[in-house]
C-alpha angles and dihedrals in degrees: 000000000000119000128248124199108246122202117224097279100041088059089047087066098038092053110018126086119228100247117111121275120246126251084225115047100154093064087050090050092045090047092043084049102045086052095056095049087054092053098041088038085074103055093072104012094092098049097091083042089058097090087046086046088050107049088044104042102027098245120183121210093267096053097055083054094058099050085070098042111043089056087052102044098043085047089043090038099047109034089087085067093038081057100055095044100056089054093049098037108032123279095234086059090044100053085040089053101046098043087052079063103036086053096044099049089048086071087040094065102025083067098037112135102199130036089255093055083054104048094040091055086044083061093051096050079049087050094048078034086064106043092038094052111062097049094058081067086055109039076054096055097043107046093049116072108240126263124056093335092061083041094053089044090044085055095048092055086050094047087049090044095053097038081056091067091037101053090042091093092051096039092051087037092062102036090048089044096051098025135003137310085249096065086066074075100032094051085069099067101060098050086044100060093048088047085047093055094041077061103051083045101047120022128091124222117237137129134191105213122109133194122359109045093186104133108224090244097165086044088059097047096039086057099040089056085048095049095039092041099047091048083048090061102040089053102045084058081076080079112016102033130230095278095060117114096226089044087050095044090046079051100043088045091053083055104050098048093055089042078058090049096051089048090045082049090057103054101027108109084214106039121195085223116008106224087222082077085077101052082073091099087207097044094053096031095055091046096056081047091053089047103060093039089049091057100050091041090051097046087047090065093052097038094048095039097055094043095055087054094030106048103008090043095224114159126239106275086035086067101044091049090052096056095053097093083052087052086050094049090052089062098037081070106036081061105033080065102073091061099047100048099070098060093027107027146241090273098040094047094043087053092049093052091052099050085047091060090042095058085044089056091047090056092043089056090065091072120136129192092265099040122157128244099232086045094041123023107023109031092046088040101052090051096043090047095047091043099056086044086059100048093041103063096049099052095045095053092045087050097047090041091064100047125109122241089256097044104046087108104042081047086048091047096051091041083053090036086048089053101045107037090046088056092049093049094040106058084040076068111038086047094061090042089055085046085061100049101047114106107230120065129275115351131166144194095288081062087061087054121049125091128221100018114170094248123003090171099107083063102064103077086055091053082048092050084049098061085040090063085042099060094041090057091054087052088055087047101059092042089052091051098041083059110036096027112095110258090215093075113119099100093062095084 
């Protein structure tokens, strides 16, 4: 489909649903927001917890792995259906429902006495993740009149998003430095309950769905194996390799089962997500976009967490301290965006961010084992961090603006699907990448993760090869939207 330029009302009826706005759309947003850091916050807030996870609860390597994982595939793998769901069944039921489970599962796991208690209930926050997710997005759009003043509210909940994975080293460097490594879980239930009870307070019911109200159980099944089963593979080639049998036939199996649920998409009366979504050139185009960024930004938080603590020998709270003007700068682009897309446009700003991260992620890869903090921490951290702010914005309002009124949260939840699984498969894959730069000989994910080894050293050319492959991937990125976005953008700030 070819874009059209839309004026503001136009977009209002494209993307809007019919129920009646609310007299107080920034609550909704705030409460929205505060919702979606929460959410994003837990993606990154255990990795300087892994070494305490690990003395206490036994956890192998893998298992450490998998306590980051197994939140981020089942979030990335379900939030189509959360999606979905929020535009059938209301998405006020819906965010109430999935931040009940999101809440719940984080005691669960806060108290878990074994690593299995721990990574199971890490499944289930990436399951009320999922359903809780997409409906912030929403609530957002819905609540703010279009024009500047949704672009400026689409670039405050990425902002938030974003500033949710950045702050996740501070905020677990400080909870593990002053309590325990269970309160980067048990934080969560006391903001969730007031979050729970903002929502009750404040958001309006409404979906846009009509007709049919059959969720797409076996599509989301079918995508969240494919998903889990191919990140499985990519991270077990940290050990056996790429060219192992067992490695190509985890990796075959994750493929064919999303090739299944693309067939099983085709002929359902009720898809999870309805392929004709992807005829919308600006709505396929931006998520592949999201996708890519989203795999360089996530990977950014780990790499430059556990080399702070690994190499430079900062403590926890040291780390996360030293990535907070990175977490500012974050949100200095999501919401410089909004100002510049109006005499720029969507595409042209989203290139430039790119190209700006990708410039960031060229100077980190110069670090050194006694780096600095202002030449490599802050300096690399601030560009890369303005640069994917300003990407982001962009791409997500030119993605929701397109969407039908029956379709604003399936396009929500794959705005929200694009950024996280790109995140999860991303860092499977930067990981092995760092595996394979380093200069010893094997090393693994546990290597990643202990603190106060004897000599790190050997791993920083493997951090360095990693923010290579990261720029590289943003550079693709701008060139790929340069030449699929729609060049008539510009209204769409």
């Amino acid at each position: 489909m070819t874009f059209m330029p839309q004026t503001d009302s136009a977009t209002s009826d494209t993307s809007m649903p019919s129920t009646p706005r609310t007299p107080r759309p920034w609550l909704v947003v705030l409460t929205a927001c505060a919702a979606q850091f929460l959410v994003v916050l837990d993606v990154s807030v255990v990795n300087v917890a892994l070494p305490s996870m690990r003395t206490d609860l036994g956890l192998s390597a893998l298992g450490l792995q998998w306590v980051i994982s197994a939140y981020s595939i089942a979030f990335a793998g379900f939030m189509l259906l959360g999606g979905r769901a929020a535009d059938l069944y209301g998405r006020k039921a819906i965010f109430l429902l999935g931040l009940g489970l999101f809440t719940a599962a984080s005691v669960v796991g806060g108290i878990a006495p074994e690593g299995r208690y721990l990574i199971g209930a890490r499944a289930v926050q990436g399951l009320g993740a999922a359903l809780l997710s997409p409906a912030t997005l929403t609530l957002v759009t819905g609540a703010v009149e279009a024009g500047p003043a949704r672009t400026r509210a689409i670039g405050t909940w990425t902002a938030v998003g974003a500033a949710g994975g950045a702050a996740g080293g501070f905020v677990g460097g400080l909870l593990v430095d002053l309590l325990s490594w269970r309160w980067v879980l048990l934080i969560n239930v006391p903001i969730g309950i007031l979050v729970l009870a903002a929502a009750a307070l404040w958001l309006r019911e409404g979906r846009t769905g009509t007709g049919n109200r059959h969720l797409d159980l076996p599509g989301a099944v079918l995508v969240t194996g494919g998903l889990a089963t191919l990140a499985y593979g990519i991270v077990q080639t940290e050990e056996a390799g790429w060219t192992d049998p067992a490695t190509l036939l985890t990796l075959l199996g994750g493929l064919v089962l999303l090739a299944a649920f693309v067939a099983v998409e085709a002929r359902t009366s009720a898809p999870l997500m309805p392929l004709k979504i992807f005829r919308i050139r600006a709505v396929s185009a931006a998520n592949v976009a999201i996708l890519l960024c989203g795999s360089s930004s996530f990977g950014m938080w780990y790499f430059m967490t556990v080399y702070a603590q690994n190499v430079l020998g900062y403590t926890p709270i040291q780390a996360g301290l030293a990535l907070v003007p990175s977490s500012l700068s974050v949100i200095l682009g999501s919401k410089l965006a909004p100002r510049l897309m109006p005499a720029l446009g969507a595409r042209n700003v989203a290139v430039a961010g790119a190209l700006i991260g990708a410039a960031g992620f060229a100077w980190q890869s110069t670090l050194t084992v006694d780096g600095t903090f202002l030449g490599t921490i802050l300096g690399p951290g601030v560009v890369m961090m303005v640069g994917i702010g300003l990407a982001t914005t962009p791409l997500a309002t030119l993605a929701t603006s397109h969407a039908g009124p029956g379709d604003a949260g399936l396009v929500s939840g794959l705005v929200n699907t694009s950024r996280t699984m790109g995140g999860a498969l991303g860092l499977s894959v930067l990981s092995t990448v760092a595996a394979a730069g380093a200069l010893s000989a094997p090393v693994s994910f546990s290597d990643y993760s202990v603190i106060g080894t004897p000599d790190s050293s050997y791993l920083v050319p493997g951090y360095a090869m990693a923010f290579r492959v990261s720029a590289g991937i943003l550079v693709a990125a701008s060139v790929l939207m340069l030449a699929w976005l729609p060049k008539g953008t510009k209204r769409a700030g």
